[in-house]
N, C-alpha and C positions, 0 to 999 in steps of 0.2 A: 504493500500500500504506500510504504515511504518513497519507496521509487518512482513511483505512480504520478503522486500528488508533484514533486519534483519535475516532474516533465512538463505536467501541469504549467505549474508555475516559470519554468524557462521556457513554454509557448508565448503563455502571456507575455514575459519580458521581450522578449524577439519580437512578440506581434507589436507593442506599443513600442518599442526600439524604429522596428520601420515603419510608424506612421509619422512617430515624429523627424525620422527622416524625409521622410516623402514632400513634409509641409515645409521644411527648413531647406531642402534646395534651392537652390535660385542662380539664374542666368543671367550677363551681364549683356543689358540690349542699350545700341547705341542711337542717341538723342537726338544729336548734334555732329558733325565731322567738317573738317577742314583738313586735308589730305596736305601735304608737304611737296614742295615743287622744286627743294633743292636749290634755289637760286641763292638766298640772301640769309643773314644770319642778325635780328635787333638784340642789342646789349640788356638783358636785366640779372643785375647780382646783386646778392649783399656780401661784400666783400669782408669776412671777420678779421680779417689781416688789419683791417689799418681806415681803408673810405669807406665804409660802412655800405648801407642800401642807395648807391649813387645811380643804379638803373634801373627801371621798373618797364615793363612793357607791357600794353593792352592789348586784348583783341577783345570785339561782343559777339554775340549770340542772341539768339530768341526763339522760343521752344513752341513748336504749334500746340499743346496741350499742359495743361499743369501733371509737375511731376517732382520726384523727389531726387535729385541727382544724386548719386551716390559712388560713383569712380571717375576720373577723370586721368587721361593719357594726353603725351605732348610727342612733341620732337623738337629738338637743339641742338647744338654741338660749340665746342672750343675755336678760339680763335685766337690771336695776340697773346701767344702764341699758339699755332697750330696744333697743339696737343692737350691730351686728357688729364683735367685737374683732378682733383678731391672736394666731391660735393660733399657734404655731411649734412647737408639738413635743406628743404623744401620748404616756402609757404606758397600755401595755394589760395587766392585770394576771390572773392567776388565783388563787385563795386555793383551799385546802380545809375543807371546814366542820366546824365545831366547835360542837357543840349547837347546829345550826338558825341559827349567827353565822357569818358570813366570820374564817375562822382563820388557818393558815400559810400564807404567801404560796409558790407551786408553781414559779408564772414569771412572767417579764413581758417585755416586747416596747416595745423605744422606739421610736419612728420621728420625726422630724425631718417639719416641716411641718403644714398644717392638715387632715392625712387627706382629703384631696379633698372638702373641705367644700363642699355643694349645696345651695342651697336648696331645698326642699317649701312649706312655708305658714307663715302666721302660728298659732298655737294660741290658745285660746279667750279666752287674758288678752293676746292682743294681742304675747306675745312671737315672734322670727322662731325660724324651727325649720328646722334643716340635717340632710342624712342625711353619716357619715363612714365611711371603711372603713382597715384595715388588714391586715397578711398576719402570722398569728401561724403555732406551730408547735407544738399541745398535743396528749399523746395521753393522752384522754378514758377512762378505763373503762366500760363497762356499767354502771347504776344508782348510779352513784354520784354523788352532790350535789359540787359546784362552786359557788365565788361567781366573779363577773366583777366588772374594777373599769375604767372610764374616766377619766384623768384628761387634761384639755388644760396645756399649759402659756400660763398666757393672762397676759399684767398687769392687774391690776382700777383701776379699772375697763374694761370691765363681769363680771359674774357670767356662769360657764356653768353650765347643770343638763342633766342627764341627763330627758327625757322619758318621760312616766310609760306606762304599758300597762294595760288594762282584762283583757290575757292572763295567765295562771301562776296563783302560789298565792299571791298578796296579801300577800305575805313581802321587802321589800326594807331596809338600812339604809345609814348615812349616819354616819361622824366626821367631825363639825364642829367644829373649833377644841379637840380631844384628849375631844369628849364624844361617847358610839353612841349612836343616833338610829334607834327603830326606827320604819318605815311599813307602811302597808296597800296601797297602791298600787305593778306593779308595773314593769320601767323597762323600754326598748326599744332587742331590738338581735335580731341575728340571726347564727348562727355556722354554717361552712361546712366542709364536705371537699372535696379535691380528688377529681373520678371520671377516670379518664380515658378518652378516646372516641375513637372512630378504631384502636383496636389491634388488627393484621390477626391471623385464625383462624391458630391451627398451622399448618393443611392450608395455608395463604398462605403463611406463612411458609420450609416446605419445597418449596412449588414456587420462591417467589423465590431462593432457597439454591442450588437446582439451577440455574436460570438466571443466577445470578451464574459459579458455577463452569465452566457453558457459555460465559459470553464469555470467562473468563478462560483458557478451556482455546483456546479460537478466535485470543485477542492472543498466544497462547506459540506457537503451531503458527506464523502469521505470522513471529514474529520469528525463526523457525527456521528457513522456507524463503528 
């Protein structure tokens, strides 16, 4: 009977082991992209060395439905010189726009380390170009404009720039050293929701419901006789 009731009881554990797995999965579906074209490279660092946050770079976005962002990926690379620093620490920032400019800052998101920095390619001046990601936590309205901001925390040398896009509306800018710096070029990065997949139908859910209560009605009547 001991043996019995045991199996019992690690059915049930397995069986509510995979529902709550089932409800916990989740896929990262993409919101927003600006694909990377390789050409140009805009300055944003905070230099811990010595000039502190002397570059900041913008790009915006606007989401056709309300949503909750929750990952965000880029692309960048070194330049001045041509080789790979040491990022140690990310902020990811959100502004809301103010006449067509990146305005009050909404949030922002630190993370510690070089965001899983990967190589992709050299770009067309020969500097290297890395993709990064990190896990932010915005929720997004319908139609309404946003700026993004990436900054690494790098000592200079070398220079990081944010990677320019042939995608959007040719609208990006840039404080460099306390001056706005507007461009035509615009920058590369891509923002996500979480979906999640795997999550059993009602009609699932109430037959599992019923069959948990069947074993559990099965371990009582046992422990009874």
């Amino acid at each position: 009977m001991t043996v019995c009731i045991r199996r019992r009881l690690a059915l049930l554990g397995v069986t509510a082991l995979l529902l709550a797995s089932s409800v916990a999965w989740g896929s990262q579906v993409a919101v927003f992209t600006q694909s990377p074209d390789f050409v140009s490279l805009t300055a944003s660092q905070n230099d811990a060395a010595g000039l502190g946050g002397f570059a900041t770079s913008y790009d915006n976005f606007s989401l056709a439905s309300a949503t909750t962002i929750t990952q965000a990926t880029w692309v960048g690379g070194y330049f001045n010189p041509q080789s790979a620093g040491t990022i140690t620490g990310w902020t990811v920032s959100i502004w809301a726009d103010a006449a067509g400019q990146p305005g009050s800052l909404l949030a922002f998101f630190a993370s510690a380390g070089n965001g899983g920095e990967t190589f992709l390619q050299n770009d067309g001046l020969g500097d290297p170009i890395y993709s990064y990601t990190a896990s932010i936590s915005f929720s997004a309205g319908a139609g309404t404009t946003y700026w993004l901001s990436v900054v690494p925390d790098l000592a200079f040398p070398p220079q990081w720039g944010w990677t320019s896009s042939s995608q959007g509306d040719a609208v990006s800018y840039q404080d460099y050293f306390g001056n706005r710096l507007a461009y035509t070029n615009d920058l590369a990065f891509t923002l996500y929701k979480t979906q999640q997949v795997g999550t059993p139908e009602p009609s699932s859910l109430v037959l599992l419901g019923t069959g948990l209560v069947g074993i559990a009605g099965a371990i009582r009547r046992k422990l009874g006789a």
